[in-house]
N, CA, C and O of each residue as an XYZ file, in Angstrom:
548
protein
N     -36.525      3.128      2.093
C     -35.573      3.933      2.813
C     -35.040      3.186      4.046
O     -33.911      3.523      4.402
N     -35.658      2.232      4.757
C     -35.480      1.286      6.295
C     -34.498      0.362      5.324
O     -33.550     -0.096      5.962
N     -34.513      0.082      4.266
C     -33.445     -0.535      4.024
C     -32.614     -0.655      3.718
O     -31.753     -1.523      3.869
N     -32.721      0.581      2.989
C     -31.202      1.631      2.620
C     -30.033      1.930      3.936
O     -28.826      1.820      4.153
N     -31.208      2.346      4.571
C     -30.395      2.575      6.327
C     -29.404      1.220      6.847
O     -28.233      1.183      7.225
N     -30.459      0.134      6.674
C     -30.029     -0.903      7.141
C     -28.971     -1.811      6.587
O     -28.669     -2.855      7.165
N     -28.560     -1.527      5.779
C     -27.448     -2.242      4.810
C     -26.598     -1.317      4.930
O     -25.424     -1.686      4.954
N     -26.862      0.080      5.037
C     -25.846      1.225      5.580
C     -25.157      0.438      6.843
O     -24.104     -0.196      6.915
N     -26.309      0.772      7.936
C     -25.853     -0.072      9.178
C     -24.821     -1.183      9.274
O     -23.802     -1.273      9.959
N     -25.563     -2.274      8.099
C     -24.733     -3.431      8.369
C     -23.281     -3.198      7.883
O     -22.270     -3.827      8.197
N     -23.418     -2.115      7.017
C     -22.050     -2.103      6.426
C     -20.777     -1.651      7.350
O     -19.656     -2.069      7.638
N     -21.675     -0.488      7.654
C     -20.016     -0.016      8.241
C     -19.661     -0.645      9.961
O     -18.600     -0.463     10.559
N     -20.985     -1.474     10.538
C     -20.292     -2.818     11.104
C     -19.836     -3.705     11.273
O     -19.370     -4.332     12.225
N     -19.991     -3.827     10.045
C     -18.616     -4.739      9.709
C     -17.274     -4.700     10.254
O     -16.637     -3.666     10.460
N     -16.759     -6.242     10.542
C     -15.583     -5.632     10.932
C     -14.524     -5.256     10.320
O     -14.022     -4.327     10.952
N     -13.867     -5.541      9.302
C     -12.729     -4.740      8.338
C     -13.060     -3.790      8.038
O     -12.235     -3.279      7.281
N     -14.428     -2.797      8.330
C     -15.057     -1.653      8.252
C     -14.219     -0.662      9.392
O     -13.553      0.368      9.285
N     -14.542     -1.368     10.308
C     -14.034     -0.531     11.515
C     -12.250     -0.952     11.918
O     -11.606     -0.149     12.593
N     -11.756     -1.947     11.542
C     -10.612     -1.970     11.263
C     -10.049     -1.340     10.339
O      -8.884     -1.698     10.168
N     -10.434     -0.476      9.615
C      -9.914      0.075      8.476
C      -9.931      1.695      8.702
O      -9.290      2.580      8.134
N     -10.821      1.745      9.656
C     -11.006      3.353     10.298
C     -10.080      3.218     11.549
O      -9.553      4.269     11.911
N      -9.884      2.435     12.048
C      -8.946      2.427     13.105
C      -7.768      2.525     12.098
O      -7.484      3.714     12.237
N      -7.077      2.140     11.362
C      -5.807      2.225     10.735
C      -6.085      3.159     10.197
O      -5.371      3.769     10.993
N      -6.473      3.963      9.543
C      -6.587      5.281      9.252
C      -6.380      6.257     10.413
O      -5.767      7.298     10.177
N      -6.737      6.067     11.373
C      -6.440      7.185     12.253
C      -5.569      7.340     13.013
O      -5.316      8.337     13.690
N      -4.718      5.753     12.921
C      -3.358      5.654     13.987
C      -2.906      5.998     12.872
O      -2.623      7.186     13.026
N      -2.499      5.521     11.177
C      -1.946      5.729     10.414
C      -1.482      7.481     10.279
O      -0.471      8.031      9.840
N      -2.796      8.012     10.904
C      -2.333      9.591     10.424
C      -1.737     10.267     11.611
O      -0.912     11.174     11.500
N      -2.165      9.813     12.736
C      -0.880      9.786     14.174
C       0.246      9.653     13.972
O       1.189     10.408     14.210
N       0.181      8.081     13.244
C       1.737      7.599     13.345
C       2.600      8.646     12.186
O       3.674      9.200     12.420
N       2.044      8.709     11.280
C       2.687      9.954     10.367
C       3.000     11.068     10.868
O       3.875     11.512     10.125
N       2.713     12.159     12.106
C       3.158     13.481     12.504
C       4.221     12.601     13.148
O       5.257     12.910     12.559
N       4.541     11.546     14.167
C       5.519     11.100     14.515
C       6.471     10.930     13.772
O       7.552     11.425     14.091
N       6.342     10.187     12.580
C       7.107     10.182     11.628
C       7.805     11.321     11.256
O       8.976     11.656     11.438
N       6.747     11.920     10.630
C       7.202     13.413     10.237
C       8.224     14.713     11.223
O       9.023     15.451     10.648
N       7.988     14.763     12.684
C       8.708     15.430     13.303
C      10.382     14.430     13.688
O      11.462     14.769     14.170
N       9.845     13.168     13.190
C      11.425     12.328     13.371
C      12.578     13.060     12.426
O      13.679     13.538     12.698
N      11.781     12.923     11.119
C      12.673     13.595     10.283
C      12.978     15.000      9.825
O      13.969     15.221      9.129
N      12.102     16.005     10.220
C      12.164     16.991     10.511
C      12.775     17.545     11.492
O      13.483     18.505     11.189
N      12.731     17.270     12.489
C      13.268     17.507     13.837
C      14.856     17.183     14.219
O      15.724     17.817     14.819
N      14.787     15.544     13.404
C      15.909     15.198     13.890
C      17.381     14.332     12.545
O      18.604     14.417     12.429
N      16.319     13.630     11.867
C      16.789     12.885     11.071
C      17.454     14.583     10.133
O      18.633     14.934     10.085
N      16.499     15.174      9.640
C      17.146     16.713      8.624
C      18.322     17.238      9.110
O      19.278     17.483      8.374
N      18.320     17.479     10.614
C      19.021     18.292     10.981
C      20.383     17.606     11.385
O      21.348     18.215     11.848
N      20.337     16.594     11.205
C      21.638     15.348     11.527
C      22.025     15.231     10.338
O      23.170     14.780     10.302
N      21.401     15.522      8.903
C      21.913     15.437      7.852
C      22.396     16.490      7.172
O      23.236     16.355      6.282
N      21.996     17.417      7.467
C      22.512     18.946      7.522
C      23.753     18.668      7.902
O      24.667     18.834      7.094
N      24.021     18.175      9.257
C      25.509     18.064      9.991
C      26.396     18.010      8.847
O      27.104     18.861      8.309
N      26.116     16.482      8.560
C      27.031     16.078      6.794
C      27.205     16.783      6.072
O      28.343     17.199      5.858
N      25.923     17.291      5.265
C      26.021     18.075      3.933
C      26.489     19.675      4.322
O      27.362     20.196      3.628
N      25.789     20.551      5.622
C      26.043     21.493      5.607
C      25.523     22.619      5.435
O      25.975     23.754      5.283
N      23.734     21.828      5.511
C      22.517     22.802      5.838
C      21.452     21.444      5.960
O      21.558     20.222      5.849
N      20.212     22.577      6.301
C      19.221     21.172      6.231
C      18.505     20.949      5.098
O      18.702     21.894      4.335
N      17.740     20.120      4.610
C      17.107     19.398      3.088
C      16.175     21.065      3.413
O      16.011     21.949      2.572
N      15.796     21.082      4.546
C      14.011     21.784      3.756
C      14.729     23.364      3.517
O      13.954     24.314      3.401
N      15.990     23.570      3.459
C      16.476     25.304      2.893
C      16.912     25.310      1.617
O      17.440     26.264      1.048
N      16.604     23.832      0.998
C      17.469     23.558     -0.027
C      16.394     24.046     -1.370
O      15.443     23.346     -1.716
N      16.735     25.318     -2.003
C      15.400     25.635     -3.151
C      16.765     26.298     -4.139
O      17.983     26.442     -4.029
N      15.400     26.644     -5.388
C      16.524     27.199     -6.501
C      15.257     27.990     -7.696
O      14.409     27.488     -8.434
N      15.610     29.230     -7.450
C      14.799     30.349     -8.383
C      14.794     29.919     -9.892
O      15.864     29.518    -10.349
N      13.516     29.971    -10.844
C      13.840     29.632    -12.200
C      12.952     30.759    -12.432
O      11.939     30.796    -11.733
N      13.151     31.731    -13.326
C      12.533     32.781    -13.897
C      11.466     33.451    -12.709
O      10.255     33.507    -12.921
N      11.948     33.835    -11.730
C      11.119     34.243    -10.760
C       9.835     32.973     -9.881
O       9.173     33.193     -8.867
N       9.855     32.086    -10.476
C       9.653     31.083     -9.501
C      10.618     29.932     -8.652
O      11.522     29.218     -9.086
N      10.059     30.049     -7.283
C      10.732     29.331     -6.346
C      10.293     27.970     -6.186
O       9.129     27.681     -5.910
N      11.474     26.901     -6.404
C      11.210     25.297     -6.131
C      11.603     25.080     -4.891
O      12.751     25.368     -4.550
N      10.956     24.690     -4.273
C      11.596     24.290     -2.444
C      12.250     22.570     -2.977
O      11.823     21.607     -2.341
N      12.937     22.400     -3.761
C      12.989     20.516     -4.341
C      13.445     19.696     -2.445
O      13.349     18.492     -2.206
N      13.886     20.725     -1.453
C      14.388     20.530     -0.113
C      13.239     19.762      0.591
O      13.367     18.657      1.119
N      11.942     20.595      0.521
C      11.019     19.974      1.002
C      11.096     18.627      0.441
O      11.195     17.613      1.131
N      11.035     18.656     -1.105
C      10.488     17.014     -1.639
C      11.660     15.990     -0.860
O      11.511     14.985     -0.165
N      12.179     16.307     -1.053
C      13.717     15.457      0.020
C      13.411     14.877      1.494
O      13.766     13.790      1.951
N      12.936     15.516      1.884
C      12.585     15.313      3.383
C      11.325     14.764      3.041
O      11.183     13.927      3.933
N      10.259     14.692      2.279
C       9.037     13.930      1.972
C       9.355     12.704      1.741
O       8.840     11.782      2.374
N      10.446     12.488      0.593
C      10.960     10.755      0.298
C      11.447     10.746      1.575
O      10.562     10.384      2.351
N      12.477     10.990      2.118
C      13.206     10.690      3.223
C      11.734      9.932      4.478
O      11.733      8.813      4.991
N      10.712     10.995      4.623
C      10.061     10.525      5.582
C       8.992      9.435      5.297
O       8.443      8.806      6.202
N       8.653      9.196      3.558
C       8.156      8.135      3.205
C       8.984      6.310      2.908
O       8.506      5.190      2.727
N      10.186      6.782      2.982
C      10.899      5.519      3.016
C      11.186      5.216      4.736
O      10.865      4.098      5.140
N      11.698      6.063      5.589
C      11.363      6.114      7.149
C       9.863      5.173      7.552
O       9.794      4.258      8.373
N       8.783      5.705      6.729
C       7.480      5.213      7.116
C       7.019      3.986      6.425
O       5.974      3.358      6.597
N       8.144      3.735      5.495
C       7.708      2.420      5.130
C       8.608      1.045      5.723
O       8.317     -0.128      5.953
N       9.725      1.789      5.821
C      10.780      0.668      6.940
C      10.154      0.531      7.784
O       9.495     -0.480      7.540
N       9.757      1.100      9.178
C       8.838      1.311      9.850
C       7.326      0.252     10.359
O       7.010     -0.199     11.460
N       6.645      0.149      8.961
C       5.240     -0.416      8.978
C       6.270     -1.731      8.551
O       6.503     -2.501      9.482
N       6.779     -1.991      7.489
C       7.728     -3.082      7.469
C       8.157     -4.187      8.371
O       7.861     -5.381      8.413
N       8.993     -3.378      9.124
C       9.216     -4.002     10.153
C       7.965     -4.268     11.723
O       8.195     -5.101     12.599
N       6.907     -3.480     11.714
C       5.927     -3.814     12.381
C       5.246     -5.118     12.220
O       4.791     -5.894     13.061
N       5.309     -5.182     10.422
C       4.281     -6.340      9.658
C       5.092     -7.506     10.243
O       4.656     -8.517     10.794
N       6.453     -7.125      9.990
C       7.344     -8.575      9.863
C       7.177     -9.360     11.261
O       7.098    -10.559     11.528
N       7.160     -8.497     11.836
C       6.893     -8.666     13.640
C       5.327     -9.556     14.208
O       5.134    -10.577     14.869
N       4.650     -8.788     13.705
C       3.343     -9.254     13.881
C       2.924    -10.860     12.869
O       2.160    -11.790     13.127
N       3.687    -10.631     11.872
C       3.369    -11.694     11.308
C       4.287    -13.051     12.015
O       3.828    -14.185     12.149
N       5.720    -12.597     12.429
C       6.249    -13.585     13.386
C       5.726    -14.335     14.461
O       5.802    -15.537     14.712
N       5.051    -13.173     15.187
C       4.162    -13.073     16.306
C       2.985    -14.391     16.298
O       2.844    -15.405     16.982
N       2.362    -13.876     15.321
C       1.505    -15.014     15.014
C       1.377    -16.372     14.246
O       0.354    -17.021     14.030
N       3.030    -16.715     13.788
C       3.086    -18.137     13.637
C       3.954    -19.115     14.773
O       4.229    -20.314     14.728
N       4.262    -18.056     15.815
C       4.742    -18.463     17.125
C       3.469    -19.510     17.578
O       3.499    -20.654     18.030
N       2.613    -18.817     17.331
C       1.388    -20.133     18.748
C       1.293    -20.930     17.223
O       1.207    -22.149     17.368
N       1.292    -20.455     15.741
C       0.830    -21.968     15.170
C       1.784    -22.916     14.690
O       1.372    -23.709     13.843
N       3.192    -23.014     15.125
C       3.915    -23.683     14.633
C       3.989    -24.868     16.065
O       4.137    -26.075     15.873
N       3.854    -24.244     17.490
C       3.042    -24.978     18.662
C       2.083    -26.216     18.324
O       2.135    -27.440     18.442
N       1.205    -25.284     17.852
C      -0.303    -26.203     17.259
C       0.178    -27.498     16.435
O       0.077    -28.707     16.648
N       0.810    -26.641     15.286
C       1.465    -28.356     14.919
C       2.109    -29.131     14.779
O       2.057    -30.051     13.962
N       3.111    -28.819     15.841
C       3.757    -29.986     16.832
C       3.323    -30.792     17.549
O       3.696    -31.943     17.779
N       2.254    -30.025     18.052
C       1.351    -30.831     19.140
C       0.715    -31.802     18.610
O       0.543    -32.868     19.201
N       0.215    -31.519     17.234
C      -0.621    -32.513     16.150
C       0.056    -33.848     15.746
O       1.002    -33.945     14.963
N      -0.618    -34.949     16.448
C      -0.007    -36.133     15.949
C       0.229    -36.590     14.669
O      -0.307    -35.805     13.887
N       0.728    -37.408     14.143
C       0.649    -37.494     12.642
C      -0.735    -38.745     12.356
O      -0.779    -39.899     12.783
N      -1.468    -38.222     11.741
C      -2.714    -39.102     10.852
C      -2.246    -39.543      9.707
O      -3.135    -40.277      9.277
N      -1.043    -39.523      8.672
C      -0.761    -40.098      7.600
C       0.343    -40.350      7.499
O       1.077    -39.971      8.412
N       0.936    -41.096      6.353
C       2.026    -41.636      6.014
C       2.131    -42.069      4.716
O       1.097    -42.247      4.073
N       3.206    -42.269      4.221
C       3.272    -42.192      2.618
C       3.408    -43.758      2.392
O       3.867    -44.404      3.333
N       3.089    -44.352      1.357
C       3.138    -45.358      0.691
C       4.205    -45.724      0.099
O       4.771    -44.880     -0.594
N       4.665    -46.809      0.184
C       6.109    -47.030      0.600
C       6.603    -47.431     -1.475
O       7.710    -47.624     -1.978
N       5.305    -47.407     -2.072
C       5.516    -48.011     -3.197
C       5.168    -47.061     -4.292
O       5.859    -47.003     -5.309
N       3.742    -46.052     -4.048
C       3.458    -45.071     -4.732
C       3.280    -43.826     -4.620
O       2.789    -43.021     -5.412
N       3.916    -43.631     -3.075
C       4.275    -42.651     -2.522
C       3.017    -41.697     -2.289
O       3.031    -40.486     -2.073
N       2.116    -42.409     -2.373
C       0.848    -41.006     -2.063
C       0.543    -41.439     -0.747
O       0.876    -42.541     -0.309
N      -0.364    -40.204      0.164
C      -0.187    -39.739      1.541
C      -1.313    -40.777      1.478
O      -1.953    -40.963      0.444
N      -1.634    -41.752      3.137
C      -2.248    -42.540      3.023
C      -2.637    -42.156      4.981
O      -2.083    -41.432      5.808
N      -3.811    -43.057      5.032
C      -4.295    -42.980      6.837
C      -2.744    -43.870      6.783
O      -2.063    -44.517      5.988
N      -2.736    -43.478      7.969
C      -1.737    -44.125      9.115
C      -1.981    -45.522     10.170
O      -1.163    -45.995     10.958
N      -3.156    -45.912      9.935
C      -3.011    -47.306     10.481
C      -3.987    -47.954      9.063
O      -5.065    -48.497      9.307
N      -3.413    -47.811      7.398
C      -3.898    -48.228      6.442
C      -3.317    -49.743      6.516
O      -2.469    -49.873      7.400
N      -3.562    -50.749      5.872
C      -2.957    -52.022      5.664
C      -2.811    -52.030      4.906
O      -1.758    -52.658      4.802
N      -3.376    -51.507      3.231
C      -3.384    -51.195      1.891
C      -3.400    -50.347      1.388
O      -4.236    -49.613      1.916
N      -2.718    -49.659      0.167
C      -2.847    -48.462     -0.776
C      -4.073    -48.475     -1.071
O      -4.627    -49.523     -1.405
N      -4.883    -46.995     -0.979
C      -6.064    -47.193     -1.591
C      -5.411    -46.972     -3.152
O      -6.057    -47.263     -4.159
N      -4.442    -46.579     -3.182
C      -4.203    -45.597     -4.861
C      -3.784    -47.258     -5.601
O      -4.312    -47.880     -6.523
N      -2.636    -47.562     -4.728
C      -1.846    -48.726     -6.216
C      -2.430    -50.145     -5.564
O      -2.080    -51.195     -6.102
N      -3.247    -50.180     -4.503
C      -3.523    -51.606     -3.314
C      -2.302    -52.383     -2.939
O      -2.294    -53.608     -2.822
N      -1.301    -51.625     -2.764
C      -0.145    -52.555     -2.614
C      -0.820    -52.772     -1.148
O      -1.518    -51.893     -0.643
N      -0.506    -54.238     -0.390
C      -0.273    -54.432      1.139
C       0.822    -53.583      1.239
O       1.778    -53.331      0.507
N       0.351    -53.113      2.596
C       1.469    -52.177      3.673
C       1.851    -53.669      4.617
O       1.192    -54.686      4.835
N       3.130    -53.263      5.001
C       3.835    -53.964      6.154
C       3.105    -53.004      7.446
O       2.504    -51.932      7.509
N       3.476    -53.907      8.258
C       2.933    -53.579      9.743
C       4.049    -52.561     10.154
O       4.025    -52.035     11.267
């Protein structure tokens, strides 16, 4: 049982453990935001156009009621929430080849190609190891 616990333990300290509960819980934040965007504001701006809002939009079939208005405003706020994380990713991923494209600039060059068999070679080589041609100085 102490070790059942303990592999429990180790598990959910992990860190993509607890990164993954953190995005879960901003994720479901960031969704009521979402959700009152288009509810609140995005519906009712589209109403303007059409001439009501998505979520009044239903239609009776043999005594049952389809709200299809709601489903409208659901895509609407799932394509909203995916532009959204989209453009967050694109950002963050920019973000972070900013310092490594730095890094290797800064990096001197250690190789150079072979002037005869074209494979990548040290940089102060005198000879191909691949074809032994002599290198020029």
């Amino acid at each position: 049982m102490k070790k059942f616990f303990g592999e429990f333990k180790e598990f959910i300290m992990r860190g993509n453990v607890m990164d993954l509960a953190v995005a879960v819980i901003i994720g479901g934040a960031f969704q009521a935001i979402v959700s009152s965007l288009c509810d609140d504001l995005i519906s009712p701006l589209l109403g303007l156009f059409g001439g009501m809002n998505f979520d009044g939009l239903k239609a009776e079939v043999l005594g049952v009621t389809f709200t299809y208005g709601k489903f409208i405003t659901a895509v609407i706020n799932f394509i909203i929430m995916a532009l959204i994380i989209f453009l967050l990713v694109k950002l963050v991923n920019k973000a972070m080849t900013l310092g490594k494209k730095k890094e290797e600039e800064e990096e001197e060059a250690t190789t150079k190609e072979c002037p005869f068999c074209k494979s990548e070679i040290a940089i102060d080589a005198t000879r191909c190891p691949h074809c032994t041609s002599k290198l020029d100085e």
